[in-house]
C-alpha positions in Angstrom: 80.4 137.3 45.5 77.5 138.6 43.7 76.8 140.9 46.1 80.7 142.0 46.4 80.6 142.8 42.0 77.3 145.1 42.8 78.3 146.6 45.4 82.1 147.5 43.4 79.8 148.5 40.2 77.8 150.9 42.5 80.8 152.3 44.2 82.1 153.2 40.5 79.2 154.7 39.3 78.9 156.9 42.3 82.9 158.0 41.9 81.2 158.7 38.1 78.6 161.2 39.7 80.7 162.3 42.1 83.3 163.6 39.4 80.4 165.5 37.4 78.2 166.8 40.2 81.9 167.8 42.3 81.1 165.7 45.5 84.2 165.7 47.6 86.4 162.7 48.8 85.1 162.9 51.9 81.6 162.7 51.0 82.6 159.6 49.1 84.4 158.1 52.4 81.7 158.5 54.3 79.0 157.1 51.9 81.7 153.9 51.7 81.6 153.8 55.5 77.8 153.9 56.0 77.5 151.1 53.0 80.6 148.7 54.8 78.0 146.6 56.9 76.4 145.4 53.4 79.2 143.0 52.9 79.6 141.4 56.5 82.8 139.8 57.2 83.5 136.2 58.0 85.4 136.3 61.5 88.9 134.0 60.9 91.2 132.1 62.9 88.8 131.5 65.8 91.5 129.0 66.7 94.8 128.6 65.3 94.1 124.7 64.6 91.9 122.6 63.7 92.2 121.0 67.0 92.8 122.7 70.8 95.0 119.6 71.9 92.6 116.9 71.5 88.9 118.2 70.8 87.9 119.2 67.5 87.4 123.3 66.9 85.2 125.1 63.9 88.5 125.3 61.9 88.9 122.8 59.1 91.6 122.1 56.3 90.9 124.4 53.1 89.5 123.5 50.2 92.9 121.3 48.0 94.8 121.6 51.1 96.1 118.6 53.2 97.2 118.9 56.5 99.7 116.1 58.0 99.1 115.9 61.6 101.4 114.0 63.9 100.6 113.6 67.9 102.6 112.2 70.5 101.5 111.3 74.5 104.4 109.7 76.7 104.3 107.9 79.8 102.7 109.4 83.2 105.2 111.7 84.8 105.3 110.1 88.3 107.3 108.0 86.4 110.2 109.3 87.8 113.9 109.4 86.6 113.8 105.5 85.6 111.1 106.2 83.3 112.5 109.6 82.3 109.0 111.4 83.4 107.1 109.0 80.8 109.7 109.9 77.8 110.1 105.7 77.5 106.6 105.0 76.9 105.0 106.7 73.5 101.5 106.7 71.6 101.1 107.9 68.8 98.7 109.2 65.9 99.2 110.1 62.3 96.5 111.9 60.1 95.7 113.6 57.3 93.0 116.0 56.9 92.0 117.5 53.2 89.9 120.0 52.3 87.4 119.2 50.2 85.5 122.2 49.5 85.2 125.5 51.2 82.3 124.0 54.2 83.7 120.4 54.4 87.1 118.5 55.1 87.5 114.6 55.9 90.7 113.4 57.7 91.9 109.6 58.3 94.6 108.6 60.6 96.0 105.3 63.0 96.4 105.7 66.5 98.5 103.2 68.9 96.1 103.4 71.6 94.6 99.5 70.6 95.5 100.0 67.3 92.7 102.5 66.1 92.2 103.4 62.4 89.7 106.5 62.5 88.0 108.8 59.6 85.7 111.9 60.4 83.6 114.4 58.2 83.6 118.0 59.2 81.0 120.5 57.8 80.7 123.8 58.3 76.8 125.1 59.4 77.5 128.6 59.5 80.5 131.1 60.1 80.6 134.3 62.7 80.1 137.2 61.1 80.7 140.1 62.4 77.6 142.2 64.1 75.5 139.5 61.5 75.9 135.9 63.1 78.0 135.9 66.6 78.9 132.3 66.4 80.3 129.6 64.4 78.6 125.8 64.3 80.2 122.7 62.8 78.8 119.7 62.6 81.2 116.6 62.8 80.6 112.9 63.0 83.7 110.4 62.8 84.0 106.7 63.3 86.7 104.4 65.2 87.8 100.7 63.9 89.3 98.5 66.7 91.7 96.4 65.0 93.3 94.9 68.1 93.0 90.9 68.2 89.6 89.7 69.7 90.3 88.5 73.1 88.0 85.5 72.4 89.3 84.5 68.8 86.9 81.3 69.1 83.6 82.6 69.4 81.6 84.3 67.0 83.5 87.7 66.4 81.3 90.5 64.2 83.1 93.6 62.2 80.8 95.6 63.4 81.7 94.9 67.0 85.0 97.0 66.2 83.3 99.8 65.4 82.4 102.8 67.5 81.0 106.3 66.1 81.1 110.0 67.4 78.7 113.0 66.6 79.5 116.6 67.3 78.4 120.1 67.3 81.1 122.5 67.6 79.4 126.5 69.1 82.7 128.5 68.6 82.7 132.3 68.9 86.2 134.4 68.9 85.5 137.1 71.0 88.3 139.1 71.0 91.8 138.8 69.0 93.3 137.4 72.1 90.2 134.8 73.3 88.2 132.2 71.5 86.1 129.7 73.3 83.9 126.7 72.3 81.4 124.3 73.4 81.2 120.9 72.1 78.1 118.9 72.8 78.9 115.3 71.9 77.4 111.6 71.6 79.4 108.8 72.0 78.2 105.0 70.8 79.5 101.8 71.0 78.3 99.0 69.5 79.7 96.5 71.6 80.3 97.0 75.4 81.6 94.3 77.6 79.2 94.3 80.4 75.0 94.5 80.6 75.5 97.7 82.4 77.6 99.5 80.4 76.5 102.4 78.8 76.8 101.8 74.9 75.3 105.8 74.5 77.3 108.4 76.2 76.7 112.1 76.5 79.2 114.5 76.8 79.5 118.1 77.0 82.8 119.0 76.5 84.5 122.6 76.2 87.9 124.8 75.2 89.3 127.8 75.0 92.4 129.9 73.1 94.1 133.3 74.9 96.7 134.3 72.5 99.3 136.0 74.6 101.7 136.9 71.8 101.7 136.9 67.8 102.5 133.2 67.7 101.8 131.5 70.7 98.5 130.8 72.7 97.7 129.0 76.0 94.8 126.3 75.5 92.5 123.9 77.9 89.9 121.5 77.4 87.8 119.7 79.4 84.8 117.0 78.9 82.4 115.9 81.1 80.4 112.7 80.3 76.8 111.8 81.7 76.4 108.6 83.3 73.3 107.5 82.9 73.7 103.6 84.7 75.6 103.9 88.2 77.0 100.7 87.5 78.6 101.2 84.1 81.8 100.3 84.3 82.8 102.1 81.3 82.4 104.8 82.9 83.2 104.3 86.8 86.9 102.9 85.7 87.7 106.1 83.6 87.8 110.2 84.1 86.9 113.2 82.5 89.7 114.5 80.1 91.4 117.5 80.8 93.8 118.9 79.2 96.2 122.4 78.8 98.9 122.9 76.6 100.6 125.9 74.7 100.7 126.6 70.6 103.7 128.2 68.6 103.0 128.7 65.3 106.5 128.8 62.8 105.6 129.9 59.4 104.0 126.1 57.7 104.0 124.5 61.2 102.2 124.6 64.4 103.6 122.7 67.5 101.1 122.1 70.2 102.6 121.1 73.8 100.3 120.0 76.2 100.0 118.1 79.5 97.1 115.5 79.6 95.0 112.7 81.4 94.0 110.7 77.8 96.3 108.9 76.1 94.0 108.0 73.1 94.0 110.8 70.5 91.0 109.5 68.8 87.5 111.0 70.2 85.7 108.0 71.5 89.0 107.7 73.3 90.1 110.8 75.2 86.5 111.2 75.6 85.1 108.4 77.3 88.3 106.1 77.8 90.8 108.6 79.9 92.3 106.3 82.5 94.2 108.6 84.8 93.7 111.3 86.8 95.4 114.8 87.5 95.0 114.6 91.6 96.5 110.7 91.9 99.5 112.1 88.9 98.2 110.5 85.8 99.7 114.0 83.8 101.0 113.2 80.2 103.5 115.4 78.5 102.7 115.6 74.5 102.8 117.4 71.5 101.0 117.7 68.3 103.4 119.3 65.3 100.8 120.2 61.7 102.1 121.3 58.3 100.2 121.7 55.5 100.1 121.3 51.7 98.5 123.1 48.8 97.4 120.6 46.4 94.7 122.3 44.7 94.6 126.3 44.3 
């Protein structure tokens, strides 16, 4: 901002000279031009969303803002006609997102998929900038609570056996007005797993991408590939990778996501570790994901 008020002050006192000494306009322009890459440009709406269907993206709510978020995954669609295509089984997330300054937004929300309450943090590193920085980083770390009955109620049950956390770093560059992509390396931990074997630390290294093919709608994909580390973790053996691809129409307030998917968790130690079907054996999920946000705080 500083740098913005000097640089309008200079401008002035150079229209000043120019006036007295008789410099032309288009001396003027072309001074203006040659002086542009002093104030660099923050490159915007790398993605329209703060999510690409399911994985997190370098946008975040702005500062006073809240952002409702409501997702929906049916059934599989070899379900058939008797199950119309999934449309008679539903999970489900609600969240809210708020901005609370202009580098870092915290969101909250309750999932279905075995009852999950989850919050995250998400903090912005550094933006693009045009011919200045040619990526954007976000850190993000976010937590799940299990609150589904212990399947032992008699033994000694812990709180922090419930809870599982999630650490992030989003590498998002928009390279065009059309494309965006990202690259999310991730770390998944459990603090309880049910078997010896199983991996309570998971790496993944997951990845998305946005080609905007009109003014208000884009095609999206994601996909995230996990690291087993124990051939005999059956955390990991009895799940897949998530993939998912889905369209975005923005309306004015709102932005609908539609999407086809193999995770029905919507929570990120879910879809990334705990996606139970897979695309060649017809474990495809329609759902969609409708936003509107609120200015609280100008």
């Amino acid at each position: 901002m500083m740098c913005r008020t000097m640089l309008r002050t200079f401008v002035f006192f150079l229209g000043c000279v120019s006036f007295n000494l008789g410099w032309s306009q288009e001396d003027l322009d072309a001074l203006l031009d040659e002086l542009a890459p002093l104030t660099p440009q923050a490159v915007i709406a790398t993605f329209k969303s703060g999510k690409i269907i399911n994985l997190h993206t370098n946008e975040y709510v702005a500062a006073g803002n809240l952002e409702l978020r409501i997702s929906h995954r049916f059934g599989r669609l070899d379900g058939g006609a008797y199950e119309l295509w999934g449309l008679d089984e539903s999970t489900i997330r609600i969240g809210l997102d708020y901005g609370l300054s202009d580098r870092i937004a915290v969101g909250v929300g309750r999932n279905s998929y075995k009852k999950i309450y989850d919050g995250f943090v998400k903090y912005s590193i550094v933006r693009q900038k045009k011919e200045v920085f040619p990526i954007s980083i976000v850190g993000i770390s976010s937590i799940a609570v299990n609150s589904s009955r212990f399947v032992d109620p008699n033994r000694d049950n812990f709180f922090r056996s419930r809870l599982n956390y999630v650490h992030q770093i989003v590498l998002a560059r928009k390279f065009t007005r059309s494309l965006s992509l990202e690259v999310v390396p991730s770390w998944v931990h459990y603090n309880l797993v049910s078997l010896p074997s199983d991996q309570s630390d998971i790496p993944i290294l997951a990845a998305g991408g946005r080609l905007k093919v009109s003014k208000r709608v884009s095609i999206n994909a994601e996909y995230g590939y996990r690291f087993q580390l124990n051939d005999d973790a059956a955390n990991l053996n009895d799940y897949y990778n998530s993939f998912s691809v889905g369209i975005d129409i923005e309306t004015g307030g709102h932005v609908f996501q539609l999407q086809f998917t193999n995770s029905l968790p919507m929570v990120e130690m879910g879809f990334l570790t705990q996606s139970n079907d897979q695309w060649s054996e017809g474990g495809i999920h329609f759902g969609f994901n409708i936003t509107r946000e609120f200015v609280l705080k100008h």
